[in-house]
C-alpha angles and dihedrals in degrees: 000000000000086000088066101040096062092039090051086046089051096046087054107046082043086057093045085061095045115138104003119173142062104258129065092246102051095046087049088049099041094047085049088051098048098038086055093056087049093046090053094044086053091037093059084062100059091038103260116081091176097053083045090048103044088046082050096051100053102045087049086051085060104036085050087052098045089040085063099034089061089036080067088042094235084126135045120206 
């Protein structure tokens, strides 16, 4: 249970840092980076932390784009 616990506290604190930065790039990189993080906290759980990292990668890669690219107001949520 304390296993979770910590890994539940980490993935939050790693969302709550999603898509920093000013560029597209950065916020795209940056959301990759730290959802990969996330995804291989929460895939440790279920017993595959790559699987976990590269899912989390990749929707943190998206929600960073999307995040900039409704910063510039060229989307609407």
């Amino acid at each position: 249970m304390k296993k979770v616990t910590v890994s539940v506290a980490a993935a939050a604190i790693v969302l709550s840092l999603t898509a920093c930065g000013d560029t597209t790039a950065s916020r795209s990189l940056s959301g990759g980076a730290i959802g990969a993080a996330g995804g291989a906290a929460l895939g440790a759980i279920g017993g595959n932390a790559g699987l976990g990292a590269l899912a989390g990668a990749g929707a943190g890669l998206i929600g960073g784009y999307l995040y900039d690219q409704h910063q510039k107001g060229n989307i609407d949520f």
